[in-house]
Every structure is written in C-alpha cells, then in structure tokens.
mmCIF file as gemmi writes it, N, C-alpha and C atoms, coordinates in Angstrom:
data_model
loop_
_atom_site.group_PDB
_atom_site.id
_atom_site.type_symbol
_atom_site.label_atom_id
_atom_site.label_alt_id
_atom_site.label_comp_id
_atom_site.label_asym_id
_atom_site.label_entity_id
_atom_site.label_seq_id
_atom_site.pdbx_PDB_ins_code
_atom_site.Cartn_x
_atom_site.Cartn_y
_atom_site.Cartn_z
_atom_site.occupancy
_atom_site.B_iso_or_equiv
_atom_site.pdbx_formal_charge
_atom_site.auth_seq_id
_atom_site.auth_asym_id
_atom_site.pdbx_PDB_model_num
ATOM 1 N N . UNK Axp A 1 ? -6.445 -20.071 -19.342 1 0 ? 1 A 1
ATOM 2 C CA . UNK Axp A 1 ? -5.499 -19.694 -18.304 1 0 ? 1 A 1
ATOM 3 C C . UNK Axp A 1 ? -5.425 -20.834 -17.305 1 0 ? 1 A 1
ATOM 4 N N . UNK Axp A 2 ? -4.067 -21.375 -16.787 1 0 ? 2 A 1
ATOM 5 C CA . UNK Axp A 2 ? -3.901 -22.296 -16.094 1 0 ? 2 A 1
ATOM 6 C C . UNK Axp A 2 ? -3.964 -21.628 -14.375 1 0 ? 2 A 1
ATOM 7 N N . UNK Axp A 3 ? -4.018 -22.812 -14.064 1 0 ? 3 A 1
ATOM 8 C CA . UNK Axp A 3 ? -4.481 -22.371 -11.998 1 0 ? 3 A 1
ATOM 9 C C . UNK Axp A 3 ? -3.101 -21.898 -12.11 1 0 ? 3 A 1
ATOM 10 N N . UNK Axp A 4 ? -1.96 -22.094 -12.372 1 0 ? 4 A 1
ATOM 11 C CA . UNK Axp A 4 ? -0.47 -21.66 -11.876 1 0 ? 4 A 1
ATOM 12 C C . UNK Axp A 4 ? -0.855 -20.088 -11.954 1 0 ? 4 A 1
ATOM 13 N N . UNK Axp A 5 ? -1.258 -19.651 -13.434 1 0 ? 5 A 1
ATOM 14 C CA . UNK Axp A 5 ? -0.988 -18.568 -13.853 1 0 ? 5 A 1
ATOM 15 C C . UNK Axp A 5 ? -1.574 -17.767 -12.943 1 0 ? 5 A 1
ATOM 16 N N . UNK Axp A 6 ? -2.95 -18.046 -12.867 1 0 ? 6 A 1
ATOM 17 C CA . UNK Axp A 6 ? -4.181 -17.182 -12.299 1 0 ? 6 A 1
ATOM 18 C C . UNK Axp A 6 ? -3.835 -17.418 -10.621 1 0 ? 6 A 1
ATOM 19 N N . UNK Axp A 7 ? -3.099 -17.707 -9.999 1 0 ? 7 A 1
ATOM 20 C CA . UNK Axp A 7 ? -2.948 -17.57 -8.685 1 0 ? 7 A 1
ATOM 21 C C . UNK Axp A 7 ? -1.867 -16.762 -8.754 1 0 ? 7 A 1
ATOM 22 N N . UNK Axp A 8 ? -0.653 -16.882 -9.894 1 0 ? 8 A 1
ATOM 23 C CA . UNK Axp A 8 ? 0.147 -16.002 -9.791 1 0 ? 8 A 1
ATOM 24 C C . UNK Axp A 8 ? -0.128 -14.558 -9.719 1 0 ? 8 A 1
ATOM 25 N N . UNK Axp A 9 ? -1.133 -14.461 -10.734 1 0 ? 9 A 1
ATOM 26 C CA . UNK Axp A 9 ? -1.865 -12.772 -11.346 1 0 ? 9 A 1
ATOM 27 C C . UNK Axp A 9 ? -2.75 -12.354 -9.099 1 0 ? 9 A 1
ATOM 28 N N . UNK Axp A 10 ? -3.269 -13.564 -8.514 1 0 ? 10 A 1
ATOM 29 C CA . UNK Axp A 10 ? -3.584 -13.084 -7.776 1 0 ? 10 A 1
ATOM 30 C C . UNK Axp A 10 ? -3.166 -12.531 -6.836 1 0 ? 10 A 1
ATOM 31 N N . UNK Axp A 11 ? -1.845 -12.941 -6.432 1 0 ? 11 A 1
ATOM 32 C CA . UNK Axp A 11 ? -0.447 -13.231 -5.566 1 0 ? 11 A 1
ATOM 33 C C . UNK Axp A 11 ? -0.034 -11.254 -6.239 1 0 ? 11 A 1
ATOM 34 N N . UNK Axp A 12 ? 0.247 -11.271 -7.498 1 0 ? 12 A 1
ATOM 35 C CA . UNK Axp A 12 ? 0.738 -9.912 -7.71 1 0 ? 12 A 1
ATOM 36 C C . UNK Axp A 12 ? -0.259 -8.582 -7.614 1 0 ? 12 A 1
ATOM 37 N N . UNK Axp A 13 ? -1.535 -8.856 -7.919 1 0 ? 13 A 1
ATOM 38 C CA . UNK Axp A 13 ? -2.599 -8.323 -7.04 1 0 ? 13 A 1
ATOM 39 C C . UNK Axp A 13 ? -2.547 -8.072 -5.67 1 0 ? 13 A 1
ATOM 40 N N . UNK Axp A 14 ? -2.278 -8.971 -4.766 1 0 ? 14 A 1
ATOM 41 C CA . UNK Axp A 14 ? -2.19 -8.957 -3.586 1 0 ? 14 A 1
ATOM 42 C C . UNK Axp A 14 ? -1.355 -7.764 -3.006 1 0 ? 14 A 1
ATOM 43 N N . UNK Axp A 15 ? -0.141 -8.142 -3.824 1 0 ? 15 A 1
ATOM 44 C CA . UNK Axp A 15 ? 1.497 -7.137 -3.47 1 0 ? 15 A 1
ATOM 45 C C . UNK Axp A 15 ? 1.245 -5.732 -3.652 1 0 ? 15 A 1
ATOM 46 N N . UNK Axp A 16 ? 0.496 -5.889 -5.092 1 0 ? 16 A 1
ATOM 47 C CA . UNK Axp A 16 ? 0.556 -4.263 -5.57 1 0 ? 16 A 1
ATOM 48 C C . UNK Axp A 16 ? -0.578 -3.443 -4.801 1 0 ? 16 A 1
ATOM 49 N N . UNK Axp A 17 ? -1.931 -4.033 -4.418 1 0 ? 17 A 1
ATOM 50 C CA . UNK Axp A 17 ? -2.45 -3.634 -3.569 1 0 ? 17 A 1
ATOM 51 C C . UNK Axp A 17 ? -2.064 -2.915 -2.042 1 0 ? 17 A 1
ATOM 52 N N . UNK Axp A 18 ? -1.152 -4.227 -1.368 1 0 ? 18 A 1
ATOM 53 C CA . UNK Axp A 18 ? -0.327 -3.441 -0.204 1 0 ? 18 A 1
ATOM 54 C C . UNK Axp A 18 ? 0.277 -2.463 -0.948 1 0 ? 18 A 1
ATOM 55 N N . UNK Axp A 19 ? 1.09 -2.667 -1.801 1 0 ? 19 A 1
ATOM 56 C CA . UNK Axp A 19 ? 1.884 -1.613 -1.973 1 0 ? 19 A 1
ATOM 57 C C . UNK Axp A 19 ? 1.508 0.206 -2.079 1 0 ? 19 A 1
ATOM 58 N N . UNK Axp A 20 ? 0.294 -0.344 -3.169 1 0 ? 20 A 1
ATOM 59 C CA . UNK Axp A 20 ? -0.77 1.428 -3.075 1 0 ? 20 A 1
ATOM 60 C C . UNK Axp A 20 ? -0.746 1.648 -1.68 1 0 ? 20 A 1
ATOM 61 N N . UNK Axp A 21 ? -1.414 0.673 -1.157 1 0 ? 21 A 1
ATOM 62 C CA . UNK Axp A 21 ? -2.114 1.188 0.115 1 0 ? 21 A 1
ATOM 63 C C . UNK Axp A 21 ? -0.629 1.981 1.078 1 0 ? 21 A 1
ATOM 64 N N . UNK Axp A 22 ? 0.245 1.035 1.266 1 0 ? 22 A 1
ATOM 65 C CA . UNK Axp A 22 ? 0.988 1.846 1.789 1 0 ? 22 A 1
ATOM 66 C C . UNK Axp A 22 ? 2.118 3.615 0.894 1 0 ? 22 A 1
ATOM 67 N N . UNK Axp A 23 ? 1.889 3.383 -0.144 1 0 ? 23 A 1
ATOM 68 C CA . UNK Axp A 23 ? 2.205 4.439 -0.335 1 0 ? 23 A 1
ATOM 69 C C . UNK Axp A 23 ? 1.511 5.793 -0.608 1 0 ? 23 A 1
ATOM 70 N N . UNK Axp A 24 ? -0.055 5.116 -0.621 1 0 ? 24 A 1
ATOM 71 C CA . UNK Axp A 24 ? -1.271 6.519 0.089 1 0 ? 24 A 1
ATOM 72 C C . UNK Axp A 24 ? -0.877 6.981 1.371 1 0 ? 24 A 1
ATOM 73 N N . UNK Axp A 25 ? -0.736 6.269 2.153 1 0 ? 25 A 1
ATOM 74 C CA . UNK Axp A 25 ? -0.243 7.116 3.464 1 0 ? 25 A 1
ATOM 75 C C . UNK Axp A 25 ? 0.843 7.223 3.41 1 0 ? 25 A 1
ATOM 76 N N . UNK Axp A 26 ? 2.076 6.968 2.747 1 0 ? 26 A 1
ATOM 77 C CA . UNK Axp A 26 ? 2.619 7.68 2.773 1 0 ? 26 A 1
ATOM 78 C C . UNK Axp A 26 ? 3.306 9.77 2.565 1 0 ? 26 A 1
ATOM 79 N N . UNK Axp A 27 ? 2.035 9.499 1.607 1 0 ? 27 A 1
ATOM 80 C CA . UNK Axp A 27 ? 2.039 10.874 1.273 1 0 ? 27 A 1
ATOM 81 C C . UNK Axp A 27 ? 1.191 11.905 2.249 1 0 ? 27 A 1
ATOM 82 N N . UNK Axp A 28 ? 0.697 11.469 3.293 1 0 ? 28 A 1
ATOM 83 C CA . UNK Axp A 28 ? 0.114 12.211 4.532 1 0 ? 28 A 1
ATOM 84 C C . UNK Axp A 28 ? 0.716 13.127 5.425 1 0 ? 28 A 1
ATOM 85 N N . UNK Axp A 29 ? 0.564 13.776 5.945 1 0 ? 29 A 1
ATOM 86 C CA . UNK Axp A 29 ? 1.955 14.508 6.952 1 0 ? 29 A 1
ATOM 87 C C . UNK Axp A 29 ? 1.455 13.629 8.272 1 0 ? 29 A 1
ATOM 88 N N . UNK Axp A 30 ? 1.873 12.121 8.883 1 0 ? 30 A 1
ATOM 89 C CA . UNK Axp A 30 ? 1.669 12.006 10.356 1 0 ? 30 A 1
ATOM 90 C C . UNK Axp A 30 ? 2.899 11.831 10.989 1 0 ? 30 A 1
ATOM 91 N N . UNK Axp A 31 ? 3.047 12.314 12.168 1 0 ? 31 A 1
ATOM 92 C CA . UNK Axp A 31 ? 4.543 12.293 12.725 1 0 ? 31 A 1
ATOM 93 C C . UNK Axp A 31 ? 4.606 10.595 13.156 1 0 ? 31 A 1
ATOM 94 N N . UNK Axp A 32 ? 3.122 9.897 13.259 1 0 ? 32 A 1
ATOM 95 C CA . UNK Axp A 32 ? 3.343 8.707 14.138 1 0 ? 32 A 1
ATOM 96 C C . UNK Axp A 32 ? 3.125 7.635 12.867 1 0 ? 32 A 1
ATOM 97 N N . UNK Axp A 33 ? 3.232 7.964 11.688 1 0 ? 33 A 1
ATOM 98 C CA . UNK Axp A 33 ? 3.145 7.045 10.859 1 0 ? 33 A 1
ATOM 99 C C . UNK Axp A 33 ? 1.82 6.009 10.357 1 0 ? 33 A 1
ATOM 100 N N . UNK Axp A 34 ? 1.567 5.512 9.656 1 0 ? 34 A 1
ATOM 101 C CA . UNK Axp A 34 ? 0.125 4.917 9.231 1 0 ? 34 A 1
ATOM 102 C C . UNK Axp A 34 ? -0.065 3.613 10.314 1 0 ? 34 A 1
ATOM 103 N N . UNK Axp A 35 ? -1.264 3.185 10.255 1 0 ? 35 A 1
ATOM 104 C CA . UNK Axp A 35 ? -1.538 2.103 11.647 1 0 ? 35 A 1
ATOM 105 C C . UNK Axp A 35 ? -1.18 0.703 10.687 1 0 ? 35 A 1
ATOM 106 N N . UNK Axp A 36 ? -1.133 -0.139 11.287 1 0 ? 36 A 1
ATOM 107 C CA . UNK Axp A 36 ? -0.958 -1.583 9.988 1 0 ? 36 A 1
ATOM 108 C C . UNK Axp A 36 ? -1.875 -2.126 9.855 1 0 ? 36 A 1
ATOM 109 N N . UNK Axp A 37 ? -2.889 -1.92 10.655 1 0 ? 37 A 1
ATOM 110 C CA . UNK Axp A 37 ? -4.498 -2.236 10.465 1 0 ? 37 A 1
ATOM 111 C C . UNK Axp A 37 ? -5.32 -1.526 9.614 1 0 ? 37 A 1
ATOM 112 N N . UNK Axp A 38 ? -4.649 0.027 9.666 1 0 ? 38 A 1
ATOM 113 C CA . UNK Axp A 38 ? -5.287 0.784 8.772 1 0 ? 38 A 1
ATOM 114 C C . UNK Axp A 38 ? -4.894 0.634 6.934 1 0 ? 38 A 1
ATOM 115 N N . UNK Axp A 39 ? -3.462 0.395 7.362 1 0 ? 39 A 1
ATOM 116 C CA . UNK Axp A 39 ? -3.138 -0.396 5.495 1 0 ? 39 A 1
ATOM 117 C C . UNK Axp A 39 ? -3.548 -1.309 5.444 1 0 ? 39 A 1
ATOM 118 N N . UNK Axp A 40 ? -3.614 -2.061 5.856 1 0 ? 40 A 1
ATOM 119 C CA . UNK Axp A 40 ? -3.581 -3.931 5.491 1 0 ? 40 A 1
ATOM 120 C C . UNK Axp A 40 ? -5.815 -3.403 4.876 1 0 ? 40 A 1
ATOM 121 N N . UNK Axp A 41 ? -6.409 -2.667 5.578 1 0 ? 41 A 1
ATOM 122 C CA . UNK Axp A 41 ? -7.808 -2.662 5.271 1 0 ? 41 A 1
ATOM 123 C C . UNK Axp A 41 ? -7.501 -2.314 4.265 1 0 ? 41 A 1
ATOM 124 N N . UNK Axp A 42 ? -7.317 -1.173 4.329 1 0 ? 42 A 1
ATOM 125 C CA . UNK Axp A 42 ? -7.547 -0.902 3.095 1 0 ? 42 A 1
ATOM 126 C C . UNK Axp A 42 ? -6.923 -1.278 1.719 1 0 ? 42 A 1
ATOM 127 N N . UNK Axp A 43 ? -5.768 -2.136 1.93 1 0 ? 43 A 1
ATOM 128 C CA . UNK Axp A 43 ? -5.005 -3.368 0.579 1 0 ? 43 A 1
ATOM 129 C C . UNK Axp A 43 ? -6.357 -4.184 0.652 1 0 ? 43 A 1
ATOM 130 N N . UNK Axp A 44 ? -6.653 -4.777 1.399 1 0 ? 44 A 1
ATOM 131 C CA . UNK Axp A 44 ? -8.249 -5.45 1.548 1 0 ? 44 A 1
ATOM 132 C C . UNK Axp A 44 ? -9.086 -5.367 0.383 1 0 ? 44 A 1
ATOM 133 N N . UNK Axp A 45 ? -9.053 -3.556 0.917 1 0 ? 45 A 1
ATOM 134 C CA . UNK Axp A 45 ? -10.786 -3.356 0.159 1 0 ? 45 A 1
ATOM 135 C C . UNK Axp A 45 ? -10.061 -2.518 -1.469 1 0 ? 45 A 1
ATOM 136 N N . UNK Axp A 46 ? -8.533 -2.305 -1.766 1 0 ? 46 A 1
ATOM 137 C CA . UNK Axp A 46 ? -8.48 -2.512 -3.067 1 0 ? 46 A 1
ATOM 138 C C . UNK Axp A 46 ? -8.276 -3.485 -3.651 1 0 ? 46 A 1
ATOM 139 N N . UNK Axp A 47 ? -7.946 -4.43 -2.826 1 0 ? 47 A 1
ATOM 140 C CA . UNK Axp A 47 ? -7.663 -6.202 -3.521 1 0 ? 47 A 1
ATOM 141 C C . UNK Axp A 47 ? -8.918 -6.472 -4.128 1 0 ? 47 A 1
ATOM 142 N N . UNK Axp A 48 ? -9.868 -6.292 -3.213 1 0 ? 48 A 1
ATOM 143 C CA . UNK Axp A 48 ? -11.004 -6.877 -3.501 1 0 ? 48 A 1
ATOM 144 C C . UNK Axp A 48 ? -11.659 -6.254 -4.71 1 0 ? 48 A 1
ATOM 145 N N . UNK Axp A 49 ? -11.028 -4.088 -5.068 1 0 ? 49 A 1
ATOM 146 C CA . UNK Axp A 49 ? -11.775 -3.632 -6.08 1 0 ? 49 A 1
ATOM 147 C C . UNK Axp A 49 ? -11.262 -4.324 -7.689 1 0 ? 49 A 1
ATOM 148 N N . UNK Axp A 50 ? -10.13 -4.62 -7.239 1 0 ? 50 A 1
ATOM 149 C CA . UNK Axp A 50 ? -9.684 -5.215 -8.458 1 0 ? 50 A 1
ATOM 150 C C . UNK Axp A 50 ? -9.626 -6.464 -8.67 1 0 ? 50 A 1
ATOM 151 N N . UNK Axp A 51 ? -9.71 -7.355 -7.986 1 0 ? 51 A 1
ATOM 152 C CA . UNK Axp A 51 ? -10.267 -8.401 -8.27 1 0 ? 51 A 1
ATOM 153 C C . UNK Axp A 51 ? -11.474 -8.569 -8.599 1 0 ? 51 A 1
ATOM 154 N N . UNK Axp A 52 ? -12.474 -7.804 -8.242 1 0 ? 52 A 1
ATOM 155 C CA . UNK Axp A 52 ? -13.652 -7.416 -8.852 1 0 ? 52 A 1
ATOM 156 C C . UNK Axp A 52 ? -13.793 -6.957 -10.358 1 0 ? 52 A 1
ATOM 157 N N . UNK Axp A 53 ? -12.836 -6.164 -10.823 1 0 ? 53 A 1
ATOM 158 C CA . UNK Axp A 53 ? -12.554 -5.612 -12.157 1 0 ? 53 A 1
ATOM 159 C C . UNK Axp A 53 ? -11.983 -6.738 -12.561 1 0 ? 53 A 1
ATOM 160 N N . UNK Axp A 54 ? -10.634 -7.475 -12.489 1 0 ? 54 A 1
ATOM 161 C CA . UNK Axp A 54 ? -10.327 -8.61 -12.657 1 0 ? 54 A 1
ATOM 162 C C . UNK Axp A 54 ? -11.34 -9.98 -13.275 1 0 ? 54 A 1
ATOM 163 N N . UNK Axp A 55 ? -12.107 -9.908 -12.7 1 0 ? 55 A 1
ATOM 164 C CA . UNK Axp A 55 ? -12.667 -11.092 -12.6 1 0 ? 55 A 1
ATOM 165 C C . UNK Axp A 55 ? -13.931 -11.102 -13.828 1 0 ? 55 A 1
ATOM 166 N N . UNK Axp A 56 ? -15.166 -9.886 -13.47 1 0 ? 56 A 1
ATOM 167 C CA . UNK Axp A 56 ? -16.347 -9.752 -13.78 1 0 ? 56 A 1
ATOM 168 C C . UNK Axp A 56 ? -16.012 -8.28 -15.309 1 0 ? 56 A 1
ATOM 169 N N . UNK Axp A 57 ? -15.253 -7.235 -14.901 1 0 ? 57 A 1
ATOM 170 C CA . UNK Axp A 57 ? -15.126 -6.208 -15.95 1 0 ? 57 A 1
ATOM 171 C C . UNK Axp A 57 ? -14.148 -6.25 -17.26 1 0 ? 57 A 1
ATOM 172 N N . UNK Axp A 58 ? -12.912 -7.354 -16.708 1 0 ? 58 A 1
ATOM 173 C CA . UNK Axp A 58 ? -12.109 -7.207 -17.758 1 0 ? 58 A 1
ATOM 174 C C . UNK Axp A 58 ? -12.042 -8.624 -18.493 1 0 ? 58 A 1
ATOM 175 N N . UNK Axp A 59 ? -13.113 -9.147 -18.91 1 0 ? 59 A 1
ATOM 176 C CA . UNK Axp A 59 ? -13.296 -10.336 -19.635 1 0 ? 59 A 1
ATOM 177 C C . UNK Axp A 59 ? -12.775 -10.333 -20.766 1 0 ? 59 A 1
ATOM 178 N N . UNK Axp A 60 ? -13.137 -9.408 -21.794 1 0 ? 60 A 1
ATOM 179 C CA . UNK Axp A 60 ? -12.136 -9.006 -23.221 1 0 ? 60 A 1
ATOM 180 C C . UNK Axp A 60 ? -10.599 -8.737 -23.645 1 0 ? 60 A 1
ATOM 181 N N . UNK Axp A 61 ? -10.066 -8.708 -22.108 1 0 ? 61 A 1
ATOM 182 C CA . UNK Axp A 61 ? -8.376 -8.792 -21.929 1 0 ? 61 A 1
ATOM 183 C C . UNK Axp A 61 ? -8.253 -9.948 -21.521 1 0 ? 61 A 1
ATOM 184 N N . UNK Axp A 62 ? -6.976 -10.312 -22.302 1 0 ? 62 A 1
ATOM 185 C CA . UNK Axp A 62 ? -6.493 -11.705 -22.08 1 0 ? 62 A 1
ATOM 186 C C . UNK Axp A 62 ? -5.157 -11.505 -21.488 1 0 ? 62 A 1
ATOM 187 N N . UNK Axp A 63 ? -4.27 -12.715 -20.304 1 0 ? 63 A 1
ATOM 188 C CA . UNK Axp A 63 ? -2.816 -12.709 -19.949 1 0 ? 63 A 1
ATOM 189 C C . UNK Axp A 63 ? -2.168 -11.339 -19.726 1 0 ? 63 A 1
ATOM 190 N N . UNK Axp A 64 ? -1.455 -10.705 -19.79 1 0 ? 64 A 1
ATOM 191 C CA . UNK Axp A 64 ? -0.569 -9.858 -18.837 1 0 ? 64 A 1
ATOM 192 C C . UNK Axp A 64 ? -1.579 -8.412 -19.057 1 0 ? 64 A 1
ATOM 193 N N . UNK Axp A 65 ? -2.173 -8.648 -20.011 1 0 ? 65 A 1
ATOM 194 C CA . UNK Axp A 65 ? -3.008 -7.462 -20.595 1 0 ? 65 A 1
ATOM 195 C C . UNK Axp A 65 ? -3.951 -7.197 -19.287 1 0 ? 65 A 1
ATOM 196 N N . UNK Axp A 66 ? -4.602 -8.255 -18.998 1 0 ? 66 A 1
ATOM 197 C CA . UNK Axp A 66 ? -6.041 -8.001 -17.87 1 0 ? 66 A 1
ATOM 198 C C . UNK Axp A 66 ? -5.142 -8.005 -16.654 1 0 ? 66 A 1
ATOM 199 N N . UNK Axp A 67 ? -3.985 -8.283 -16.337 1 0 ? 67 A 1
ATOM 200 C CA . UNK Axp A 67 ? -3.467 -7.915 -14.993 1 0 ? 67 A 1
ATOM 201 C C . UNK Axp A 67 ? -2.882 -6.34 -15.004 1 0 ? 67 A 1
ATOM 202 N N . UNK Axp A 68 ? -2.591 -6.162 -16.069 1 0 ? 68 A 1
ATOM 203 C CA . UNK Axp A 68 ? -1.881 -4.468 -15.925 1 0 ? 68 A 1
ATOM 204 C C . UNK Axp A 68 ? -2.804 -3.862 -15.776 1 0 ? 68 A 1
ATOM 205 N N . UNK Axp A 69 ? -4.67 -4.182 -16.662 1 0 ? 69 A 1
ATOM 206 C CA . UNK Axp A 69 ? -5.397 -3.44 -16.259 1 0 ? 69 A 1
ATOM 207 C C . UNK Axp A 69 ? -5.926 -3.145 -15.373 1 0 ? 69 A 1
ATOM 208 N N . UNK Axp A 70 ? -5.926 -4.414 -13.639 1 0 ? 70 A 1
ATOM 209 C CA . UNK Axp A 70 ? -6.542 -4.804 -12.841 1 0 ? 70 A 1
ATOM 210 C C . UNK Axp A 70 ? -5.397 -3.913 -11.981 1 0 ? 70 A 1
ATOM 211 N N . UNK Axp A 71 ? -4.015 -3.845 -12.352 1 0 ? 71 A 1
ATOM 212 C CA . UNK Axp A 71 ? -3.114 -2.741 -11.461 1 0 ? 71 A 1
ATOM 213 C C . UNK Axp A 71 ? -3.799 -1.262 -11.514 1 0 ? 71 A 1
ATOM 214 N N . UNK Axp A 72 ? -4.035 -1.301 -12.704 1 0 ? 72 A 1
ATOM 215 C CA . UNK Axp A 72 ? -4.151 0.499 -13.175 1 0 ? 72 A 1
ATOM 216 C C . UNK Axp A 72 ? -5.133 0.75 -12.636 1 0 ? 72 A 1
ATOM 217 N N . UNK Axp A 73 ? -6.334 -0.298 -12.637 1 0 ? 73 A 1
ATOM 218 C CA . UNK Axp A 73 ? -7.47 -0.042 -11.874 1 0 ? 73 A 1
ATOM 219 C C . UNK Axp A 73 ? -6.881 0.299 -10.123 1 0 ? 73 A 1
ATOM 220 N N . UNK Axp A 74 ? -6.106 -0.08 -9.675 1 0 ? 74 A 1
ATOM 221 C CA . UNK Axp A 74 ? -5.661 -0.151 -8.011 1 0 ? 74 A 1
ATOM 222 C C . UNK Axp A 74 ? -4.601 1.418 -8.007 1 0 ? 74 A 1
ATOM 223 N N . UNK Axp A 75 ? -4.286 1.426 -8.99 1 0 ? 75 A 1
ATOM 224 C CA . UNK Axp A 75 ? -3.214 2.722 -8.841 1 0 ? 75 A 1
ATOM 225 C C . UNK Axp A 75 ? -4.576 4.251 -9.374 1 0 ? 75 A 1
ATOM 226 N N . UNK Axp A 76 ? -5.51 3.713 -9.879 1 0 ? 76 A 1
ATOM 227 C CA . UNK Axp A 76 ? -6.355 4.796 -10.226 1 0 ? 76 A 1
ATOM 228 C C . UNK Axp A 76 ? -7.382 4.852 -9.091 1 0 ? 76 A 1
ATOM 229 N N . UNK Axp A 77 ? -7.769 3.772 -8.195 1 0 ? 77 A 1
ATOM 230 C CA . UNK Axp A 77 ? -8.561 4.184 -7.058 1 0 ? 77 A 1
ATOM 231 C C . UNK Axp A 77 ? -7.717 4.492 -5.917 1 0 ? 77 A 1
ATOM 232 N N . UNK Axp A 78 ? -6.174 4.295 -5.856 1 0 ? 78 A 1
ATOM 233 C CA . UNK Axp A 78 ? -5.586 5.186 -5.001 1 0 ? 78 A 1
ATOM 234 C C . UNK Axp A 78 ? -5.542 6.911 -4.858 1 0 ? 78 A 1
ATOM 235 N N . UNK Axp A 79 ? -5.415 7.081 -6.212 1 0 ? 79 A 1
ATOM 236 C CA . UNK Axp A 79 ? -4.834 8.709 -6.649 1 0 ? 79 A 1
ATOM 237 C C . UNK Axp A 79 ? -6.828 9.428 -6.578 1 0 ? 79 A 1
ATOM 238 N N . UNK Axp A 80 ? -7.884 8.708 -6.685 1 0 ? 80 A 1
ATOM 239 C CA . UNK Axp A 80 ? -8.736 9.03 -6.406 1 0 ? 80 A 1
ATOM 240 C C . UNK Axp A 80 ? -9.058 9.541 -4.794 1 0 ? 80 A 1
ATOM 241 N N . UNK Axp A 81 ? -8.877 8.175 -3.716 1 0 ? 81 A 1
ATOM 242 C CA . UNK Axp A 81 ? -9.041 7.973 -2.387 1 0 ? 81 A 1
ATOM 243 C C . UNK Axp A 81 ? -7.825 9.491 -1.797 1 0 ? 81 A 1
ATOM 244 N N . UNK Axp A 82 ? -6.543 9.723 -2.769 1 0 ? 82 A 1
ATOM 245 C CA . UNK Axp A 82 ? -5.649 10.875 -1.834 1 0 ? 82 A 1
ATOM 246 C C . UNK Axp A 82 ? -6.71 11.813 -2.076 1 0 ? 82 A 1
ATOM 247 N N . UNK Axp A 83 ? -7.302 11.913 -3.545 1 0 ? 83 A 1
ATOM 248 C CA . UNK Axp A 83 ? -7.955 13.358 -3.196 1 0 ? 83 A 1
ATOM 249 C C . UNK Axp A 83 ? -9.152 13.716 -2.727 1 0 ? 83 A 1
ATOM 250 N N . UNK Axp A 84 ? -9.479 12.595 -2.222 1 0 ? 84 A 1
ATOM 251 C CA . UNK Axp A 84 ? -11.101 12.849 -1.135 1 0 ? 84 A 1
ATOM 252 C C . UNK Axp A 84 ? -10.586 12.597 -0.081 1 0 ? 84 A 1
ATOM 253 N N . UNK Axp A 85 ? -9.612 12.437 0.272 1 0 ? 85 A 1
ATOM 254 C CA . UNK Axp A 85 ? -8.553 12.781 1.736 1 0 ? 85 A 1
ATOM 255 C C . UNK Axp A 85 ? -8.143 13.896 2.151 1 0 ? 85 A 1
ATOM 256 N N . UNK Axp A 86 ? -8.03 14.033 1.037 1 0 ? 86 A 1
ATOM 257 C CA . UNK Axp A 86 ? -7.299 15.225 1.602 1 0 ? 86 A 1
ATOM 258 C C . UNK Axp A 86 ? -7.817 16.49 1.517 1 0 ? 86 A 1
C-alpha cells in the first residue's frame, strides 16, 4: 500500500467517524442540539477505535476490503454507544 493510498483510507476514516458521531446525537431528543466539543470527542475516540482495528486487527484484509471493515467497525461501536445511552 502506497502513502497516497493509506492517508487517503485515513482522511475517509476521519469523515466517517465525524459523521457517526454526529449522527448518534442526532437521534437524542435535545431541544439545544449536540455541543461540538462533545462530537468532535467523541469522532476522536472512534477515529482512534478504528484506526486501532485498522492498523493492529485487520492485517488479513487487504485495500478497500480493510477500510469497509474499519467503517463497520465505527458504525458498530456507534449503534452499541446509542444503546448504553440511552
């Protein structure tokens, strides 16, 4: 894997991370809306879970394969985090 690629895969990591994060709170009832400190942490600390999976768990996936898995991993510790929220 070339540096282009693998910064790209990190860059879309990055996005899809905000993106969970903000659409966990979205599904909250607050009239005043989520804090941007409170998403941006927590895109943080799923960036970081999947880049963690990324990096060290999904060694046996190769190219678009280990990034869809490194999403699914971020879309599966979201739908986890709503229901110990809630």
């Amino acid at each position: 894997m070339n540096f282009q690629s693998k910064k790209t895969s990190l860059v879309l990591l990055g996005a899809t991370a905000i993106l969970c994060s903000r659409t966990l709170f979205f599904f909250f009832n607050d009239p005043e809306g989520p804090n941007l400190v409170v998403v941006i942490g927590l895109a943080i600390a799923i960036y970081l879970l999947s880049l963690a999976a990324y990096t060290f768990l999904l060694s046996k996936f190769q190219g678009i394969k280990r990034l869809a898995v490194a999403v699914c991993v971020q879309i599966l510790a979201v739908i986890v985090m709503y229901f110990c929220m809630k």
